[in-house]
BADO-129402 format. One record per residue: y, x, z of N, C-alpha, C in turn; residue in one letter. Coordinates in steps of 0.001 Angstrom, whole numbers, plus 524288, in hexadecimal, padded with zeros to 5 digits. Example, Ala and Ser with C-alpha at 12.3 -4.5 7.8 and 13.67 -1.06 7.14 Angstrom:
7E9C68338681E787EE6C8300C81E787F31C8339081E78A/7F7368323281BA87FBDC8356681BE48001E8326481EBES/
***
This chain:
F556ECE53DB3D07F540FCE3F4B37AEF4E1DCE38AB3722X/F4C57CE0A5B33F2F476DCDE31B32F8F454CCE16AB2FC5X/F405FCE4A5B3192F3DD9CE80BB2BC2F386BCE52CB2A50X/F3A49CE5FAB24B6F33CFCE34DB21A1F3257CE789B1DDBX/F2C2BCE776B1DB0F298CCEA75B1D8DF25F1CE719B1843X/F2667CE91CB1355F2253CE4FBB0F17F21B4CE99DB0A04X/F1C9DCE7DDB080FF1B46CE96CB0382F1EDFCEAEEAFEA3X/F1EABCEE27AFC21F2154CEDD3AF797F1CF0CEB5BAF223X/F1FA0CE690AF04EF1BCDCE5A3AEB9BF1C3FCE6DEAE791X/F186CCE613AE38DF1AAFCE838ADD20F1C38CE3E6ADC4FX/F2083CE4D5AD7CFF21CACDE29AD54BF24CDCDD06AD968X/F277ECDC5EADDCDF29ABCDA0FAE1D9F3075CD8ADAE0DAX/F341BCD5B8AE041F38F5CD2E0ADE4EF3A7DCD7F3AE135X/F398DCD9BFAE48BF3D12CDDA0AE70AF3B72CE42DAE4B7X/F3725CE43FAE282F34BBCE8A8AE28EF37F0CF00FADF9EX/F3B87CECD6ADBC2F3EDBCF2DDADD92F4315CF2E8ADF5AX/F4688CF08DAE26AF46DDCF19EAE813F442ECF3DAAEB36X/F3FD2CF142AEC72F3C99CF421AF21AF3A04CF96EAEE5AX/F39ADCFAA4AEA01F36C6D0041AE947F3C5BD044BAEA90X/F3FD9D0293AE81DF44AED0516AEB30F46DED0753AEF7EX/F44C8D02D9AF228F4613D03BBAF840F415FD063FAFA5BX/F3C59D066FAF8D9F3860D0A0DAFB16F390DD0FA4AF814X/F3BC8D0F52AF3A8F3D46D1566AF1B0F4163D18F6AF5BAX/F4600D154AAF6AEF4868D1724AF85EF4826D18CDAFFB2X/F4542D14EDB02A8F44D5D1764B066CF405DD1BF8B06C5X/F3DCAD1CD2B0194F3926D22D5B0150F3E96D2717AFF6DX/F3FB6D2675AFE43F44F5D297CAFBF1F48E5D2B87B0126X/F4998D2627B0500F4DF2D28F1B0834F4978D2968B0C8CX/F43A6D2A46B0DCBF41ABD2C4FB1284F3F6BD307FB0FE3X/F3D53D30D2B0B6FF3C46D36F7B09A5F3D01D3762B0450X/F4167D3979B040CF4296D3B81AFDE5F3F66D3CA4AFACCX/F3B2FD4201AFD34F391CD43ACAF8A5F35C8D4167AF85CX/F327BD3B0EAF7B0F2F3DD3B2FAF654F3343D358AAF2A8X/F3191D383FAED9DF3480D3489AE851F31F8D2E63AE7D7X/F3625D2A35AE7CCF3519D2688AE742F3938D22DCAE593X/F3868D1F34AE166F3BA0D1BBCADEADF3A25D15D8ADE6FX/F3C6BD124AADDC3F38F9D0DF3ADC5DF3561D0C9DADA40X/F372CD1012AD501F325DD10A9AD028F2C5FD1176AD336X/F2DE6D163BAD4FAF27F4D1785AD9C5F2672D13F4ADBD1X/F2A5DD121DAE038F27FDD0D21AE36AF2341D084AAE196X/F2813D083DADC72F2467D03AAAD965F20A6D059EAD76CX/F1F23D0953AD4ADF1AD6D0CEAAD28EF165CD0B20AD6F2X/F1879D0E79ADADEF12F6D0EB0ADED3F11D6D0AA8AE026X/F12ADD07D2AE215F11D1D01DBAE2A4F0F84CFFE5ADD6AX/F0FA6D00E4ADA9BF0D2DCFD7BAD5A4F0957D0078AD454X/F07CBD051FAD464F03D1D0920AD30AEFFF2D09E1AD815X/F01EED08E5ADD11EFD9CD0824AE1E5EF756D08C0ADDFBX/EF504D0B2AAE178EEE83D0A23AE01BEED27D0713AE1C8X/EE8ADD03F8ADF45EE911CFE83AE26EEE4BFCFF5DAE9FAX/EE27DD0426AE820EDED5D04E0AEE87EE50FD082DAF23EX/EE974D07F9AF079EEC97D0BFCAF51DEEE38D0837AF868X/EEF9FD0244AF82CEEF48CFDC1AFAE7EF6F8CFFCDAFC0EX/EF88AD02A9AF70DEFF89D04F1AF71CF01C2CFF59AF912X/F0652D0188AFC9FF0A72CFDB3AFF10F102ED0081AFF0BX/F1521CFE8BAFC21F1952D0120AFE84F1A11CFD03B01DBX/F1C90CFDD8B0657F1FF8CFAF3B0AB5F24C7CFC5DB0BC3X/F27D2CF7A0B0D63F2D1ECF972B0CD4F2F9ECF6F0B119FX/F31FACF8C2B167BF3628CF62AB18C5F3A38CF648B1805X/F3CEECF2AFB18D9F41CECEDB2B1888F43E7CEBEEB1B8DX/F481BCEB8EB1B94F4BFFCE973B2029F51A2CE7AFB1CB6X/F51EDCE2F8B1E4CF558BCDFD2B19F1F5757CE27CB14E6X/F52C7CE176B125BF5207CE1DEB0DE3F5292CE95EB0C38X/F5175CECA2B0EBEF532ECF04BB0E2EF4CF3CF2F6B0EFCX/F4B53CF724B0B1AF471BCF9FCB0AB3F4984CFDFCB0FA6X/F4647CFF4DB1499F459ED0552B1846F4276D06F4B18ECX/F3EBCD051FB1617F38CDD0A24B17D8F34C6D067AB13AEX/F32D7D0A17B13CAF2C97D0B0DB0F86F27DAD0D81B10FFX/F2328D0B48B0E4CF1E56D0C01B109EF1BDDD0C46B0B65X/F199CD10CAB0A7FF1633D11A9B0531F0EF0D0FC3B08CEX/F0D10D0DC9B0913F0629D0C83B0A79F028AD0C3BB06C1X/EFEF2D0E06B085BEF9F6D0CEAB05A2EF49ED103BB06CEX/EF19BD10B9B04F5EEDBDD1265B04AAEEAE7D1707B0096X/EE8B2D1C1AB0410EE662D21ECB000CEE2FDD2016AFCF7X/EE42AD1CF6AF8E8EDF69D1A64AF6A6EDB52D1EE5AF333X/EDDEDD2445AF2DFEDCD9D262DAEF96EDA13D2AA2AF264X/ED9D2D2A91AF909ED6D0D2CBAAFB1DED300D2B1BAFE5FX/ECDFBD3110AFD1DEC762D2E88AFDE8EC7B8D2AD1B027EX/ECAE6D2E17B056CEC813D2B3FB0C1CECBD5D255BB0BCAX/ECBB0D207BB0B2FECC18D19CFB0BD4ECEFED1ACBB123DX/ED357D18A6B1005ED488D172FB15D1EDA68D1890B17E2X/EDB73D1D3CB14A7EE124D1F3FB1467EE58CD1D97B1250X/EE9E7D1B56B1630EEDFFD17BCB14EFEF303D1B28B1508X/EF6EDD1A1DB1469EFCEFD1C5EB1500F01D7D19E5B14E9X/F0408D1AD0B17B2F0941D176CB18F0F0DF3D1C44B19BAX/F125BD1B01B16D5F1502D1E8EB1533F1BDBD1BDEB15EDX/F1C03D1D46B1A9BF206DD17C1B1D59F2592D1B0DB1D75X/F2938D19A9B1940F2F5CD1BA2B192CF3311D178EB1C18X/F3697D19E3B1F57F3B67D14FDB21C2F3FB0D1905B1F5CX/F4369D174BB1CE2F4829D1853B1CD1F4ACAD1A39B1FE4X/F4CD7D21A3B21B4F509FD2293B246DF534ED1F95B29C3X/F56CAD1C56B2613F5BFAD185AB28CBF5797D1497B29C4X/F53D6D139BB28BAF5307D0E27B2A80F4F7DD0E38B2DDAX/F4E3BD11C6B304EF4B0AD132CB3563F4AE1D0E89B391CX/F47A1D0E57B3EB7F484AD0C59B431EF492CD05D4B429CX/F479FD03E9B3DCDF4662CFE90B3DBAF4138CFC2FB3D54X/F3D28D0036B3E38F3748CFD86B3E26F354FCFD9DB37F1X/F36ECCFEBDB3318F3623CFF15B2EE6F2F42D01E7B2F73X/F3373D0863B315AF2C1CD0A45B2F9AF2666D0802B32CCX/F286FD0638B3835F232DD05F5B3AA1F219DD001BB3833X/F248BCFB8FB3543F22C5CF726B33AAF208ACFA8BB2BE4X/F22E3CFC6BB2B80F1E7BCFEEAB2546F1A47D004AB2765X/F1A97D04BBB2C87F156ED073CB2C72F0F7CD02CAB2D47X/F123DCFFDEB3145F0D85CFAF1B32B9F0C93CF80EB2D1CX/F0FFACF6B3B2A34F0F1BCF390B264DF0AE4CF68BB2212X/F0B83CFD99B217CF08FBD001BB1D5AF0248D007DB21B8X/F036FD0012B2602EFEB0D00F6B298DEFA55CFBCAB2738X/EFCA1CF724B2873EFC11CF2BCB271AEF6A3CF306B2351X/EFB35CF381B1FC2EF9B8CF325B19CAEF431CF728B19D7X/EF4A6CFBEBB1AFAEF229D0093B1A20EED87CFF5AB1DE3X/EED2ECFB1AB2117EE7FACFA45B24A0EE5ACCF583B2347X/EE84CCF1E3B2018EE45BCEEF2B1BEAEE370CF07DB1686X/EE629CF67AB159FEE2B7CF75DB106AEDF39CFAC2B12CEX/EDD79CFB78B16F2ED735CFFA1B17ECED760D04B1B1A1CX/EE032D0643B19B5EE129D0B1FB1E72EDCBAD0BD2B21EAX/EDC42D103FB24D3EDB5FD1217B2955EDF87D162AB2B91X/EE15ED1950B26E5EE4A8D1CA8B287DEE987D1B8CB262CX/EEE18D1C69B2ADBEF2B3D1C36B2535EF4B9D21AEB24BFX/EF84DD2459B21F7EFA76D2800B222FEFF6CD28C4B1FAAX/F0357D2B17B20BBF0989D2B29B2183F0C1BD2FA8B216CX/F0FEED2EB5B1DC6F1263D342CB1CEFF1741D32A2B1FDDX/F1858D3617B2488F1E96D3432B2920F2276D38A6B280FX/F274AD3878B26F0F2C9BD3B8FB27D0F2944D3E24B2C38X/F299AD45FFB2A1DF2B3BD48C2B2FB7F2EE8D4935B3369X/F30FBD450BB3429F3792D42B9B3890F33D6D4086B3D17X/F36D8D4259B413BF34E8D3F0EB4866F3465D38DFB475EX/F377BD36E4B44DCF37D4D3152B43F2F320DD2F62B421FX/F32C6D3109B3DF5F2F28D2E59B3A17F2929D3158B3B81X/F2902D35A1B3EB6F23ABD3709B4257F2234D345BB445FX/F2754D319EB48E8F25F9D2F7BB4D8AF23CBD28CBB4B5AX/F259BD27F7B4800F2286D21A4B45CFF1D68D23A6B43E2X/F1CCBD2878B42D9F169BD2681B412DF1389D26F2B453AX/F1577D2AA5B4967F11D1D2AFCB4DF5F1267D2592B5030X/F17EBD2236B51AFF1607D1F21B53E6F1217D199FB51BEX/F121CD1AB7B4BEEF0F22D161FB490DF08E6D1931B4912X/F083AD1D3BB4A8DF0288D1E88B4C6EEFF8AD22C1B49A6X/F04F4D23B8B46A3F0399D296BB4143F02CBD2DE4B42AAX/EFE55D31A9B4272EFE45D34EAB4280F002CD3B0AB3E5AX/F02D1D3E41B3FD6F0491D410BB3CC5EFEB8D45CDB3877X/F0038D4514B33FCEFBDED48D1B31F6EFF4DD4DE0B2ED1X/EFD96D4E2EB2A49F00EDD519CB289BF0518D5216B272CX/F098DD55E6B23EEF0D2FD53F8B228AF0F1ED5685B1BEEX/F14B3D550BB1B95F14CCD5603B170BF1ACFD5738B142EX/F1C3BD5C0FB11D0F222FD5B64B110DF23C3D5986B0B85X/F2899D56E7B0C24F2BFFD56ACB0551F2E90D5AECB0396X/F3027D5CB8B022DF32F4D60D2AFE9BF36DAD5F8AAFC6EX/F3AA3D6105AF8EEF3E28D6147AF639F40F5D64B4AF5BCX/F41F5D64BAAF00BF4640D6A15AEC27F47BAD6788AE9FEX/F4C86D6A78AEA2BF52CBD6A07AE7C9F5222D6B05AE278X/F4F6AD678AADE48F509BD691DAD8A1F5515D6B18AD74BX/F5917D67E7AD808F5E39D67FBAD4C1F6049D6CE9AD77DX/F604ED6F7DADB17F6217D7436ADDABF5EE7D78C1ADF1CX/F59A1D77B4ADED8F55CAD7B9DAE0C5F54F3D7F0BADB6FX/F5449D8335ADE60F5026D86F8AD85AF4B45D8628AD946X/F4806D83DEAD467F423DD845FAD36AF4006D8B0FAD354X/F3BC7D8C23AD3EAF3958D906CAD208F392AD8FB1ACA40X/F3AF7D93DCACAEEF3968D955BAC39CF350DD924CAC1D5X/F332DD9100ABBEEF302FD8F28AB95AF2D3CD93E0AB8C1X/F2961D92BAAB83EF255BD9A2EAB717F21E5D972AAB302X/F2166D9AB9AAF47F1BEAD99ACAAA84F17E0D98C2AADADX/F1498D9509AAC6BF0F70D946AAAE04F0A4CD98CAAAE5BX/F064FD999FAB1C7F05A0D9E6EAAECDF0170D9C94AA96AX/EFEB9DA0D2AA7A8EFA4DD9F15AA281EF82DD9BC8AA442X/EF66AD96B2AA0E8EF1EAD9302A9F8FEF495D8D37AA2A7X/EF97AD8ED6AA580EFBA2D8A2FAA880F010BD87E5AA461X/F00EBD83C9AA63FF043ED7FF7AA2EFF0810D7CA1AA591X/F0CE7D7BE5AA59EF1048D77D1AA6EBF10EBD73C3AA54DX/F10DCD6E7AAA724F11DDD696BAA302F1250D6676AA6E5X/F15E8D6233AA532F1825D5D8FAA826F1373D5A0EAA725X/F139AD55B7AAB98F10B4D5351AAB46F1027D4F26AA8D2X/F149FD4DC1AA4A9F137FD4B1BAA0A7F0EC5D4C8FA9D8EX/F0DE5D4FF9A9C4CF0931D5129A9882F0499D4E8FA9BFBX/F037AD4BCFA9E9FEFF79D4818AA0ADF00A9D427BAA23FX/F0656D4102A9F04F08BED3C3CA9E09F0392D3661A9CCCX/F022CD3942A98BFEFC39D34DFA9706EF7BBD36B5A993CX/EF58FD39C9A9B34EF0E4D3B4AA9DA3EF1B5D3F73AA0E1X/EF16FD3CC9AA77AEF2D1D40DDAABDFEEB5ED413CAAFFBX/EE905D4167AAE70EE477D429AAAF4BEE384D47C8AB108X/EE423D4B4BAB0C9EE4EDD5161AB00FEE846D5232AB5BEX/EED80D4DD8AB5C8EF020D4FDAABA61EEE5BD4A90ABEE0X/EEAEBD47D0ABDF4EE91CD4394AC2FFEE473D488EAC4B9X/EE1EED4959AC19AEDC5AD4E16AC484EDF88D5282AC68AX/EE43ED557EAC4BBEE73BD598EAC849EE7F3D5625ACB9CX/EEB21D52D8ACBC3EEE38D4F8EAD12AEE978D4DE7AD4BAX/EE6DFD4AE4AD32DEE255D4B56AD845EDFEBD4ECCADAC5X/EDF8DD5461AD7F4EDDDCD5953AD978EE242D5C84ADEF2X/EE61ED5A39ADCADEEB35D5BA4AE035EEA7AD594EAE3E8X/EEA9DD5427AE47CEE982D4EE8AE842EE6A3D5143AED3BX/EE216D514DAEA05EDC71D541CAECC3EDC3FD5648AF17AX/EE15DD5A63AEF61EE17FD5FFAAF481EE6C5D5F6AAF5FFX/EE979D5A6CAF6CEEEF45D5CA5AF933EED17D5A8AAFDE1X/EEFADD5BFEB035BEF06DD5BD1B0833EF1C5D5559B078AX/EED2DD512FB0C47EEEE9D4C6CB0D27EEAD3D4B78B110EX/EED1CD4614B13CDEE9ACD446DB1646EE686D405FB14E2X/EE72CD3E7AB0FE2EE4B0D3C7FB0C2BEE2AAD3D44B0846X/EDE0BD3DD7B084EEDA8ED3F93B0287EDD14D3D5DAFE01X/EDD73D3F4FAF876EE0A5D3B14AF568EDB97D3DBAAF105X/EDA3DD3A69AEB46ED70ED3B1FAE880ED7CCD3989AE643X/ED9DED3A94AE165EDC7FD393CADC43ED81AD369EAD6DCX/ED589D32A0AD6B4ED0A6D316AAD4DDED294D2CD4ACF83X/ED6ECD2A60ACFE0ED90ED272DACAC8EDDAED281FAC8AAX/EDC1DD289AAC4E6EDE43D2B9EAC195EE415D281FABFE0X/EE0BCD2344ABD70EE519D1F1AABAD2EE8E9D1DA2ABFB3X/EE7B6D1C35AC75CEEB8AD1B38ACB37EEFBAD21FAAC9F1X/EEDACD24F6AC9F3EEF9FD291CACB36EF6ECD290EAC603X/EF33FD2864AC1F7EF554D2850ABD26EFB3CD247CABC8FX/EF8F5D202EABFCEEFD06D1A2BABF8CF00AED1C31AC4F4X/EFF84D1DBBAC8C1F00E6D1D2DACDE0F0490D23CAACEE7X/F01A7D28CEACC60F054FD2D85ACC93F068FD2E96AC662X/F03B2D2F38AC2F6F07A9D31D2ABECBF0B89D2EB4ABC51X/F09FDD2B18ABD50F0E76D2677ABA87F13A6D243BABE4AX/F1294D27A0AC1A0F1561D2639AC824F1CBBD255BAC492X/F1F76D2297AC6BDF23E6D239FAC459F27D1D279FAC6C6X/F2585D2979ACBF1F2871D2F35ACC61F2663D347AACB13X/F2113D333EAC741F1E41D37F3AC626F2200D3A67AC175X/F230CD3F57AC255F2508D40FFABA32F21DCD44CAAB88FX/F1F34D429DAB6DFF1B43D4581AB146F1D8DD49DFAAF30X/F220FD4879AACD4F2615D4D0EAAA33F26EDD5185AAD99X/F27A1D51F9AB2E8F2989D54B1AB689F2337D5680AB9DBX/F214BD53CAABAA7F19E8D57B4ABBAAF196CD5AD5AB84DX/F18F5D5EAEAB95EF15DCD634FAB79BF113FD6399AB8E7X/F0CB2D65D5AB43CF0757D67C6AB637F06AED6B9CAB20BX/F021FD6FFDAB5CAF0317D736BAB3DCEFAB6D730BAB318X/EFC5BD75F1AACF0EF6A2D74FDAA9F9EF47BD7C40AAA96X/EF0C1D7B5BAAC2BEED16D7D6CAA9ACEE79CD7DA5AA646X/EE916D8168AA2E8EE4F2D80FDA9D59EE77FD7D23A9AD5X/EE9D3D77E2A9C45EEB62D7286A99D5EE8AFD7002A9E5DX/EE8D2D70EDAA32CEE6A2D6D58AA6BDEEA89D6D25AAB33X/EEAD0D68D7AAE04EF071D6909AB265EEC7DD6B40AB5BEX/EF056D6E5DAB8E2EECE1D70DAABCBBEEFBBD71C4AC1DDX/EF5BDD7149AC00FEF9C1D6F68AC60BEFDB9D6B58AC3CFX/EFF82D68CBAC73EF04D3D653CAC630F077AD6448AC94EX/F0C71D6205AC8AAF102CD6110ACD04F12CED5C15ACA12X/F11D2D5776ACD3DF1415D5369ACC9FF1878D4FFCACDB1X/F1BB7D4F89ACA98F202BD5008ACA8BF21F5D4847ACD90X/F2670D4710AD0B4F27F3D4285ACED6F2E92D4330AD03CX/F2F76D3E29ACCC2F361ED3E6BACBE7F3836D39B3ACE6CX/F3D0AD3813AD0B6F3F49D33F7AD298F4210D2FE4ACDE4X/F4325D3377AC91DF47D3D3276AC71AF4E04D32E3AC91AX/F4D6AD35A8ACEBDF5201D346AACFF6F54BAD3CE6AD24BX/F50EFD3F38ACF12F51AFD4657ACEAFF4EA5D4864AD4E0X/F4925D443BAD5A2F460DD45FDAD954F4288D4921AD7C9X/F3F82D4A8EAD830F3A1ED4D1EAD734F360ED4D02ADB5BX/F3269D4C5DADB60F2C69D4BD1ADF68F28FDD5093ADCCEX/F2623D527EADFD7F2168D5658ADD15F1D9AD5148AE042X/F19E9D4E18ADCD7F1651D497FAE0D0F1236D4CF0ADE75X/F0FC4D51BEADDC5F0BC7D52F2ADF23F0C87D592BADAA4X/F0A6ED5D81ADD1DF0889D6221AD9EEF029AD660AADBE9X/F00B3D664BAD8DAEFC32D66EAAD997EF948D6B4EAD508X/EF54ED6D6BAD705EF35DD7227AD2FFEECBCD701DAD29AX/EE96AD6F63AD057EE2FAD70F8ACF88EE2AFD738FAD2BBX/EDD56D7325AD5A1EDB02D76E5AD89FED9C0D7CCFAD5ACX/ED89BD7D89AD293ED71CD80D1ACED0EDAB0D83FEACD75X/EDF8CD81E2ACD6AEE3A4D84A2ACB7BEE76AD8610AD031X/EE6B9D85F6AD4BCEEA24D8759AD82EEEA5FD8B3AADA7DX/EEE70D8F23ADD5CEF0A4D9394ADC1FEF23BD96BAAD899X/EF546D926CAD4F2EF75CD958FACFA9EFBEED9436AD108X/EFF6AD914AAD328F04A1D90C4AD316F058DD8AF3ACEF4X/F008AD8758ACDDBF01EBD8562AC8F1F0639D7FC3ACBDFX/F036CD7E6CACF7FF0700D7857AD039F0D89D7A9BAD2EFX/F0FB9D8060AD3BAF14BCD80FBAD4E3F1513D82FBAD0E4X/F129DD83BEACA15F164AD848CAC6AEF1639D80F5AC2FBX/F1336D7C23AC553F1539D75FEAC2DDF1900D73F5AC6ABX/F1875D741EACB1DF1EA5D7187ACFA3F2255D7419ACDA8X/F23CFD78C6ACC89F268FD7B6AACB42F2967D79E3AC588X/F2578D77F1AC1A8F278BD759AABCFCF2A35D6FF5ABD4FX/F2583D6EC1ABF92F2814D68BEAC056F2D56D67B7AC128X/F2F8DD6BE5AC774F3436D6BA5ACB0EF3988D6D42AC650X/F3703D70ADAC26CF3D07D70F6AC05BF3C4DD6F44ABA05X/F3A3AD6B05AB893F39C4D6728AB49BF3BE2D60C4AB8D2X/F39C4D624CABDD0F3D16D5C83AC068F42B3D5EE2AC1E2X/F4512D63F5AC1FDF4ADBD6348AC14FF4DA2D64F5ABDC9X/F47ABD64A5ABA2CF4D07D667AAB342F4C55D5E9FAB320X/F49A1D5C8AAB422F4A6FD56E5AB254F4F2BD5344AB5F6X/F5141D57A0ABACAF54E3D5495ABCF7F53EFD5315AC32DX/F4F6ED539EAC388F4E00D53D2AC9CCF503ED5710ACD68X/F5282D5612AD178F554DD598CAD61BF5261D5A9DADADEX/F4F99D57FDADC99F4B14D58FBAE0E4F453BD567EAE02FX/F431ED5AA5AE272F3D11D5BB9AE08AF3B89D5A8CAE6D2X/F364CD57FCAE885F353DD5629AECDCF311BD564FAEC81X/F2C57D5759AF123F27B6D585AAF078F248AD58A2AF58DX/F2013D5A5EAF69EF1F10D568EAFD2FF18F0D5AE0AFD90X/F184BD5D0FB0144F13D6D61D9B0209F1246D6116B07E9X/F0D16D5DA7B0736F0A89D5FFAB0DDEF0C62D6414B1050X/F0CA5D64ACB163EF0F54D69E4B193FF0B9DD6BC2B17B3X/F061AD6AE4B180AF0312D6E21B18E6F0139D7214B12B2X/F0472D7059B0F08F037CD7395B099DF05DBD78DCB0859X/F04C3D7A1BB0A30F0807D7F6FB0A83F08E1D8179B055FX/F061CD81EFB0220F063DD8486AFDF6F0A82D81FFAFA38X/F08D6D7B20AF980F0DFFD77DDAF629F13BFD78F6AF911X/F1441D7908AFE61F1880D792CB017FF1C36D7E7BB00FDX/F1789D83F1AFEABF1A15D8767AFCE5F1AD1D8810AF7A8X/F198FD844DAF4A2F1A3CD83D1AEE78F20DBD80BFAEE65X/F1F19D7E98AF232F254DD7AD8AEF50F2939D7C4EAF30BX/F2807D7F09AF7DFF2C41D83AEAF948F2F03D8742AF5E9X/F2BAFD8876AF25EF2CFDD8C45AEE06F2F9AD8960AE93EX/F2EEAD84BCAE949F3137D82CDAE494F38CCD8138AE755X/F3883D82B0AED6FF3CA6D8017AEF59F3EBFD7B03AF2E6X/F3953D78DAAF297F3889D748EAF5B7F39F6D74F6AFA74X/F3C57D70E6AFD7FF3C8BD7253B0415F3B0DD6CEBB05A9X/F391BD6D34B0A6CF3825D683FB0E77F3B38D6514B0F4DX/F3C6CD605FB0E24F3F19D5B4DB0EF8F3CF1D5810B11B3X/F3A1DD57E2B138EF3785D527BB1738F30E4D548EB18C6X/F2F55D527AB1BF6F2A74D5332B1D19F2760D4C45B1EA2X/F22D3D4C75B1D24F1FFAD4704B1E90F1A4DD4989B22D1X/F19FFD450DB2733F149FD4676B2932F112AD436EB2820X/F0C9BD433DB26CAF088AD4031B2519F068CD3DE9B29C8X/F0639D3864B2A83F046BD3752B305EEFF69D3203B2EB4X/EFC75D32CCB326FEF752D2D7AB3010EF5B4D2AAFB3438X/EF508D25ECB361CEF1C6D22CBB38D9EED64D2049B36BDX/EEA53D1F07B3A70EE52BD1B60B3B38EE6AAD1734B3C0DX/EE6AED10E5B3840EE569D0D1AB3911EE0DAD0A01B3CADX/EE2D5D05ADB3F27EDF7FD0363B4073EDD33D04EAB4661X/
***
């Protein structure tokens, strides 16, 4: 069978179809990381215009088996940092799919100004052994999580202590300013091999809070004085998923317990609203988040290794 390897466009006669079929093979190679059409099309239309964003999709009579998210750290200092993020479908292995995405996102990623690319690979022998043999080196790594809403026990709700506050993150529905300066503060100091620097406000605004798997209603942040000072950001599938895509505390305010007694709110307002599994993703090397959401019940479902080459 013949595999083709092409762009996904906006506007395209085919275009939700193919956001479909790139939802669904992120869905059956890693569950927990939430994705719908709606998304597909989102990101693709919200791209920054310096990330030089590409989805790619292989095909084989007429049938979506693998996906390629590409582009470029536009949003970090050091110029030059690319990523290719290459899913094949299970069953549809051993037809050349991934190594014709990876060249194609290489491609692309060495006429927008790459030097480096970098890749998140299944911890499986399989999907190791293609990145070593496409020339990848292994860097760090990283696990998913998941709890059993609909069957697990949460930890109790506990009063906040004095001067701290609970609130969904609707209350920054019209002006989220307050939580782009937390969120970049968070950004700042998580574990990567990419600097990331959160500097526009309005991309940030169009591209994450308005995200269509973000729920406002279901984020919690937790104020102090009347100032956010931790949060945990919530997103939903519509279909009784849940994501934690980011929780984070102020420097200032950390070692109080504040961003596990906003995860903690969040997790059981997303299964009084109907959500059954909660999914969430912690560098190995974080020890501290890895024992936060141990405690909330979380267990290991999958692991990713971060692997990067040198172009050129």
């Amino acid at each position: 069978m013949t595999v083709i390897v092409r762009a996904l466009t906006h506007g395209a006669p085919t275009a939700a179809a193919d956001d479909a079929g790139f939802a669904a093979v992120r869905r059956a190679c890693v569950p927990a990381m939430l994705a719908t059409p709606e998304s597909v099309a989102f990101d693709r239309a919200h791209a920054h215009p310096d990330s030089a964003y590409r989805q790619l999709v292989a095909e084989t009579d007429g049938e979506i088996i693998g996906t390629a998210q590409v582009g470029l750290a536009h949003d970090s200092p050091e110029p030059g940092q690319g990523y290719a993020n290459v899913y094949v479908r299970p069953d549809r292995l051993g037809r050349g799919a991934g190594t014709l995405l990876l060249r194609t996102a290489e491609e692309h990623l060495a006429d927008a100004g790459a030097q480096t690319v970098y890749s998140w690979v299944l911890d499986e022998p399989a999907n190791l052994a293609f990145a070593a043999r496409h020339g990848y080196t292994a860097r760090r790594s990283a696990h998913f999580l998941r709890l059993d809403l609909a069957h697990g026990t949460l930890p109790p709700r506990r009063e906040p202590p004095a001067g701290v506050e609970l609130v969904s993150g609707s209350v920054f529905a019209d002006d989220a300013r307050a939580l782009f300066a937390l969120g970049a503060e968070t950004v700042a100091d998580e574990p990567s091999d990419v600097a990331a620097e959160f500097t526009d406000y309005e991309h940030w605004l169009a591209e994450t809070w308005h995200h269509p798997l973000i729920d406002q209603e279901l984020t919690t942040v937790a104020l102090v004085d009347g100032r956010p000072a931790a949060f945990s950001l919530a997103r939903t599938d519509g279909a009784g998923r849940y994501g934690s895509s980011m929780t984070g505390t102020a420097r200032a305010h950390r070692g109080r317990g504040l961003a596990k007694l906003a995860k903690n709110d969040s997790l059981h307002r997303a299964r009084a609203a109907g959500c059954t599994e909660a999914f969430t993703g912690n560098d190995t090397g974080n020890g501290p988040m890895l024992a936060i959401n141990e405690w909330f019940g979380y267990e290991i479902c999958a692991t990713e290794v971060r692997h990067a080459r040198t172009l050129g």
